[in-house]
Steps between C-alpha positions, in 0.01 A plus 500: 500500500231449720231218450139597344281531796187263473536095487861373576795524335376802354247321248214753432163420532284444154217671453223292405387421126192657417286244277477584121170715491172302392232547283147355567278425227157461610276284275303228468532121526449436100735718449780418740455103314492694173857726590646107657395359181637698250773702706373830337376804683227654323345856431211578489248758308444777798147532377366254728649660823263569778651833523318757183695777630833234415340321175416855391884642585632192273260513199562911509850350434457328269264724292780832530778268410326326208600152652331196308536286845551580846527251794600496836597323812484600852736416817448559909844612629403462811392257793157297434186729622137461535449706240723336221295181556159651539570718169697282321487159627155470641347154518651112593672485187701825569861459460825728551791383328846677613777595257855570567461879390815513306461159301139563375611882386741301308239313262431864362854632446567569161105597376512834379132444502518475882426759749564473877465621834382597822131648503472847600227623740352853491201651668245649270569874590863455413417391160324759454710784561680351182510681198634159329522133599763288271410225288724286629391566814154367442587139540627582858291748669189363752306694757664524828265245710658251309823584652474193742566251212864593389406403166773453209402488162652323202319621188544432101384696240579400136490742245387300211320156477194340515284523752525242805411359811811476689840463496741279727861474544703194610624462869678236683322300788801570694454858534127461714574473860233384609078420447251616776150363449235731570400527910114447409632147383415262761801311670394127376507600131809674517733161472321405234540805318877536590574111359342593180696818464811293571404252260574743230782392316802710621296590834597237747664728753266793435389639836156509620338631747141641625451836626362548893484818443117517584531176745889505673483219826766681667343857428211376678692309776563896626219513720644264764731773527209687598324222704858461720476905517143495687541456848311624748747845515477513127 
């Protein structure tokens, strides 16, 4: 038989190992210490959102379905934007804290009070050519210039109770990947701030990092590129 083309001996070349897919979490400062702390993720009441058109979509939820509490938590499933810090992050103490995707779905398996997913985005004119929209669809549904953030959405809603502010489920510290500290933060303070996260009990190898994505040294070393480009026949 003859030998597998490729490397010798007929050995066949691997394909590469795609990373486990990510989720980014983009919060605040108190709130990354507060997740560190207590290793719980928590959800929130959607009420407060910046987006009506969302907070209305959830508490329409919650009214058809008769919920007592709903909450929710939102994930990036996609590289780190402008726009995910500006909206969600803005400010110094911005944070994003990354997730191994499949380990922080885990913390909700088992909830048959938990709802989850990948948000939906639909221009206005297709909505309305609807006769009906589902109820279970309102918890996933966003206009379509939202598209950019590749949201995913965990949401609770308990059927009976009393009313509350939150509720969190326990994670391990093992399944963040990594801390990135907001890129308004200004390089000196960002040791600082990384010691003290890593002084958390259970935290000393946490990464930490700060963002350049608004101030990148080699991004802006590209213009000798353009300075060795203009000669006098340029």
């Amino acid at each position: 038989m003859a030998a597998a083309k490729g490397k010798p001996g007929g050995a066949r070349a691997k394909k590469p190992v795609a990373a486990p897919a990510a989720f980014r979490r983009y919060t605040n400062l108190a709130a990354a210490i507060h997740l560190l702390q207590t290793r719980e993720i928590t959800l929130l009441d959607p009420a407060s959102w910046d987006d009506k058109n969302d907070a209305h979509f959830m508490q329409e939820y919650k009214a058809i379905r008769g919920f007592a509490n709903v909450f929710a938590i939102c994930f990036a499933e996609t590289q780190e934007t402008y726009h995910h810090w500006r909206v969600f992050s803005a400010g110094v103490d911005g944070v994003c804290v990354e997730f191994d995707k499949d380990r922080i779905l885990s913390a909700f398996d088992g909830d048959p009070a938990i709802r989850k997913g990948p948000v939906s985005y639909r221009l206005l004119d297709t909505l309305r050519k609807r006769d009906e929209i589902g109820v279970e669809e309102l918890p996933f549904l966003k206009r379509k210039p939202y598209e950019p953030e590749c949201e995913y959405r965990v949401v609770y809603a308990e059927e009976e109770g009393d009313p509350k502010a939150a509720k969190s489920f326990p994670i391990e510290l093992g399944w963040i990947r990594r801390i990135t500290l907001s890129p308004w933060m200004h390089e000196s303070l960002r040791l600082s701030v990384a010691t003290t996260l890593r002084a958390i009990p259970g935290c000393t190898a946490l990464k930490v990092a700060r963002s350049t994505l608004v101030g990148n040294r080699e991004w802006q070393a590209l213009t000798n590129k353009a300075r060795g480009a203009s000669g006098p026949n340029n």
